[in-house]
N, C-alpha and C positions, 0 to 999 in steps of 0.2 A: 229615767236612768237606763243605758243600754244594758242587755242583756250580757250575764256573766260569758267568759270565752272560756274554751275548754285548755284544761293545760297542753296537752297534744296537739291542738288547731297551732299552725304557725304562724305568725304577729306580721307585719306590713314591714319588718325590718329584717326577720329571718326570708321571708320572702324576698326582698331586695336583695338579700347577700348571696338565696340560691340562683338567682338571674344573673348577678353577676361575676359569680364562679363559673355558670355555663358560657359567660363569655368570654372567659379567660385561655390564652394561648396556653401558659403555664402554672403550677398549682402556687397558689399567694402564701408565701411565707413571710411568717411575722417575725421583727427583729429582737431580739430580746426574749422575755416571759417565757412560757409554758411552752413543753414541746409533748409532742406525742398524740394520744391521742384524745379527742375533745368532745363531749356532753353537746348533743345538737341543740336540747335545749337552752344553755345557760353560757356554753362555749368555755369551759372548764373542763380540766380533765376529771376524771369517771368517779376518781375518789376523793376529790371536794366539791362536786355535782354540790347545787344549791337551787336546784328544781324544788323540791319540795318545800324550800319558804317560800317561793315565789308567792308576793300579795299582789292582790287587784282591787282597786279602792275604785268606787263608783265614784264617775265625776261630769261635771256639766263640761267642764274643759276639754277640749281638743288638742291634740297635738299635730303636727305637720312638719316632719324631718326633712330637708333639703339637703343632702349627701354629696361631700365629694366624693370624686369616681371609686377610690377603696375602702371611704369610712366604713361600710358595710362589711368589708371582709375584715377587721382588726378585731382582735383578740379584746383589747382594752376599751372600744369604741363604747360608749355609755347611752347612746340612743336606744341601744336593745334594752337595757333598764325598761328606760321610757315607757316602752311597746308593751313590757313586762305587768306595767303597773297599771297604764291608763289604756283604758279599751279601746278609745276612741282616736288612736294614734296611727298617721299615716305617715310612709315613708316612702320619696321620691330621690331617682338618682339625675346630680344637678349635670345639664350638660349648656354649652357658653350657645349654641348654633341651634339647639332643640328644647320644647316644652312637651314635655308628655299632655296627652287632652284630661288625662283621668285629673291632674296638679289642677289645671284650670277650671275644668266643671267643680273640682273641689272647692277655690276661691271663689266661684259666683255661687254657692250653694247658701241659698236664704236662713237656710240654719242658723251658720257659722257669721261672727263679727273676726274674721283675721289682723293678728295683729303681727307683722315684722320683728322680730327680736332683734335690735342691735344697737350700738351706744348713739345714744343721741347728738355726741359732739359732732359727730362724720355726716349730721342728716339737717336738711333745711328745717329751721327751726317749727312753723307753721307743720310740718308732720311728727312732730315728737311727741307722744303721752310720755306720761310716768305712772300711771294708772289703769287701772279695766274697769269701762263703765260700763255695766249691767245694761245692754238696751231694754229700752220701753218694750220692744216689736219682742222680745222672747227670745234674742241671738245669743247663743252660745261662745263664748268664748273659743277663737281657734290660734293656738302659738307658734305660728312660722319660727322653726329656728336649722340657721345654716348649719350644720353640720361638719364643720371642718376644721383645719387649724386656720388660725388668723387671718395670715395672706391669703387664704384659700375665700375665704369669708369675704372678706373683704371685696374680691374678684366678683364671689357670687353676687353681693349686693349691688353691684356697680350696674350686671351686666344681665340684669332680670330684668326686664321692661314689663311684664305682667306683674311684679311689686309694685311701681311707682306709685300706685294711685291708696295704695292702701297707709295706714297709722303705722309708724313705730314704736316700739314700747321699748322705752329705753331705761335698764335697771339701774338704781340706785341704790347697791346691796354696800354695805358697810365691813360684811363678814367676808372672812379670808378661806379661801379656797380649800377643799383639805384632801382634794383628789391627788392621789398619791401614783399613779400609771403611768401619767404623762405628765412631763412641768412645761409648766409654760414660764418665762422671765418677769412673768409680773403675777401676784399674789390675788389682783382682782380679775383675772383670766381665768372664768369659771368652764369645768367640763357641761360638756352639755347636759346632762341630768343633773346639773345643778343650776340652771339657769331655766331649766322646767319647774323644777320644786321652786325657785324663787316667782314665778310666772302662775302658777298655782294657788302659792301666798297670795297675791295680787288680787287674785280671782275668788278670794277669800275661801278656801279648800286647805286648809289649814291641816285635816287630817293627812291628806295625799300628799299633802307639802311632805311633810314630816315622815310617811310610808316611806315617799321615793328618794328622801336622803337617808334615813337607817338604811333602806335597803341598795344603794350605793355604799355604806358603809358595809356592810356585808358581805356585797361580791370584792371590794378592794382587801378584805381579809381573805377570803378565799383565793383569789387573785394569787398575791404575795404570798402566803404562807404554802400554795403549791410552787410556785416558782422556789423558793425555798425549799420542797421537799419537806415541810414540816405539817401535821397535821392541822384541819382547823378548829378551833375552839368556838364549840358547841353552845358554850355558855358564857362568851364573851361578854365586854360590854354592847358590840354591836348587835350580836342576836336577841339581848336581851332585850336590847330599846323594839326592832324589829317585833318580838314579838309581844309586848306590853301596846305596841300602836293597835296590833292586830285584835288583841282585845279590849281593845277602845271603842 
């Protein structure tokens, strides 16, 4: 299992958003939610900060974010969860004309069995899983997921040619969505740390599954209840599950 990270060290996703603030002409304002000023860690303001539940569940699984060009600077973006929970979680910013080398040495890295995340109807049949088989050779699970809104998604998968060659693992969740930030018109339209935690299941991590949706349930209380101007509840039903996982 990898070595724990320190809550202070910045994650592959906080790093992505400080690179792409440095290359921003003007400063990114977000439409809606929270104003003022914001917790580097957790991207909340100061007094529903939720740094210190932050959990980190050891896991064989990998994550691999592929970012549209602002997911990383959004307030509500759920990849930084991600980053939050699973150590082993990398995040690249997508562009249609360039491949970063670090993305690529990552997909040949003999560790890793990378697996595509996307619905299998849009993918030649012959590349679809619905499952994560444990290789013989000792590869670790790694979960390519696009990071973007739909269209955006969609664009990515088209127009990656370093994908082609690899599996899709296409979900077949039954359960309704219950991210509350952003809606999407269709109820099986999962935010992305909910299509980690389902990809986790998969991988049979059953604990982390469940870590990284309480704790999406967590920061969407915090979230809302500061947009709101209302305090948050310490002892919710979502802190609660949160923190009954951690002493699992």
């Amino acid at each position: 299992m990898p070595a724990s990270r320190s809550a202070l060290e910045p994650h592959a996703v906080s790093r992505l958003r400080t690179a792409r603030l440095a290359r921003s002409a003007k400063p990114f304002m977000a439409r809606g939610g929270i104003k003022g000023e914001r917790c580097p860690g957790c991207r909340l303001v100061p007094s529903h900060c939720l740094c210190d539940v932050r959990p980190e569940v050891p896991t064989q699984s990998g994550m691999c974010l592929l970012m549209a060009d602002i997911e990383p600077l959004k307030p509500s973006n759920t990849g930084w969860l991600i980053a939050d929970v699973v150590h082993d979680t990398f995040a690249f910013g997508w562009a249609r004309t360039e491949v970063e080398p670090a993305l690529l040495a990552l997909l040949a890295d003999p560790q890793w069995q990378p697996y595509v995340v996307f619905p299998g109807e849009f993918v030649e049949p012959e590349r679809v899983v619905n499952d994560v088989q444990l290789a013989p050779s000792g590869k670790r699970p790694l979960f390519i997921l696009l990071d973007a809104t739909w269209p955006e998604a969609r664009k990515m998968f088209r127009k990656s040619p370093y994908l082609n060659a690899l599996p899709v693992l296409s979900l077949n969740a039954e359960q309704v969505s219950r991210y509350q930030l952003r809606r999407s018109r269709r109820d099986d339209h999962f935010c992305t740390s909910e299509v980690a935690s389902l990809c986790l299941e998969l991988a049979g991590e059953a604990h982390a599954a469940q870590t990284l949706q309480a704790y999406l349930d967590v920061y969407t209380h915090h979230y809302l209840q500061a947009k709101h101007q209302l305090p948050p509840d310490l002892n919710g039903p979502a802190h609660l599950q949160l923190r009954a996982l951690k002493l699992a």
